[in-house]
C-alpha positions in Angstrom: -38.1 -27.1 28.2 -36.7 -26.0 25.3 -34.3 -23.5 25.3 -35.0 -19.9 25.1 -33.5 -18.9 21.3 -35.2 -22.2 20.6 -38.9 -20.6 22.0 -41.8 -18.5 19.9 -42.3 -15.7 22.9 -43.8 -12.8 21.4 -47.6 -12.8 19.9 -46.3 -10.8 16.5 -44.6 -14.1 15.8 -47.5 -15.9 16.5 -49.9 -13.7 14.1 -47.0 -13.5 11.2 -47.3 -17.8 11.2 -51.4 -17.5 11.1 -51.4 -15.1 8.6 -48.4 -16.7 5.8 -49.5 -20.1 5.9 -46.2 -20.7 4.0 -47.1 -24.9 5.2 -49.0 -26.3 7.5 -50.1 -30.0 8.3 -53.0 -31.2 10.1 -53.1 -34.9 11.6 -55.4 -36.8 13.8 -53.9 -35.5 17.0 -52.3 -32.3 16.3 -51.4 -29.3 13.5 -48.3 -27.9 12.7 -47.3 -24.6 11.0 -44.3 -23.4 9.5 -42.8 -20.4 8.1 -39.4 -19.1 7.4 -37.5 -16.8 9.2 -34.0 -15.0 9.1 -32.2 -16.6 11.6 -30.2 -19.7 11.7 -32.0 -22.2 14.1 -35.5 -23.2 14.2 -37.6 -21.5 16.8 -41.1 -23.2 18.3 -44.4 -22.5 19.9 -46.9 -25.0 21.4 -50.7 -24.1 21.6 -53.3 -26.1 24.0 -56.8 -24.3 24.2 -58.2 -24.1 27.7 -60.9 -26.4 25.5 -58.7 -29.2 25.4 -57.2 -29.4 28.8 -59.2 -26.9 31.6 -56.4 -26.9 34.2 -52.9 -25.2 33.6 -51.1 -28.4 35.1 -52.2 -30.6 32.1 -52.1 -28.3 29.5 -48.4 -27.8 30.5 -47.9 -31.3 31.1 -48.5 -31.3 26.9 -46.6 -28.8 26.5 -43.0 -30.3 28.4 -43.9 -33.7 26.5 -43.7 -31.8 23.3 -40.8 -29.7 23.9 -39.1 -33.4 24.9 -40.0 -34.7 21.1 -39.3 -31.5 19.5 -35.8 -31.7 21.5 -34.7 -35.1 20.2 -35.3 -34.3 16.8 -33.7 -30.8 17.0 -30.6 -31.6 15.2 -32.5 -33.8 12.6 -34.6 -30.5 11.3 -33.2 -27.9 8.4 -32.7 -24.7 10.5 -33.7 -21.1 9.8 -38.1 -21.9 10.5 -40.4 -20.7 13.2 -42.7 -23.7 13.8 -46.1 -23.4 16.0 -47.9 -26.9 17.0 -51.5 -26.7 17.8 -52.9 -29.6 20.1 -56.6 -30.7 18.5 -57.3 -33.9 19.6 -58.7 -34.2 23.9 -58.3 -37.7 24.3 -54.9 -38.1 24.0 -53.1 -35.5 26.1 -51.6 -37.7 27.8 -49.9 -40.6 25.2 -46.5 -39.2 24.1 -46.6 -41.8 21.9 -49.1 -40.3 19.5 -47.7 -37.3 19.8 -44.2 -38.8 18.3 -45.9 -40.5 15.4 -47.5 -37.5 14.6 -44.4 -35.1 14.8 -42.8 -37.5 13.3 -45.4 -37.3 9.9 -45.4 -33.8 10.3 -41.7 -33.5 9.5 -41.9 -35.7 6.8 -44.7 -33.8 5.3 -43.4 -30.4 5.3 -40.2 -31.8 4.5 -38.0 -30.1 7.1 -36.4 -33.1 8.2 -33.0 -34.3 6.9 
């Protein structure tokens, strides 16, 4: 788990990424959004629709294998962004693998990564 300056918590912070749309890139197996915010660290929020995964054991199974990536490549990102990553793809909830390739792209592609 990430730790808790490093965590999106409250739903205005949610709504104010979903409504700037400052960046945002969409892969294969899951979207990220970005947006700027006043502080010097990068906060995050991961988003699994009960669609996706039914029970709350697997969706948070996605969600600590996530936090894990976003963890190792913490000091690697430019601070001061709030960052929401929303699982799309079903079939691979469970490969951390393609979730690492695609984070990895992601960074790339909104070039917050140094």
């Amino acid at each position: 788990m990430l730790k808790k300056n490093n965590r999106l918590t409250k739903k205005k912070d949610f709504d104010r990424l979903f409504q700037l749309e400052q960046a945002k890139y969409y892969g294969n197996v899951l979207g990220v959004r970005i947006a700027k915010n006043q502080l010097k660290y990068n906060r995050f929020g991961i988003i699994i629709s009960k669609k996706l995964c039914r029970l709350a054991v697997g969706r948070n199974r996605v969600r600590r294998q996530i936090s894990s990536l976003i963890r190792q490549d913490l000091d690697k990102l430019q601070p001061g962004f709030d960052v929401v990553i929303l699982i799309i793809d079903k079939q691979t909830k469970n490969n951390r693998q393609f979730f690492q390739k695609e984070l990895q792209e992601a960074w790339k592609r909104l070039k917050i990564i140094v």
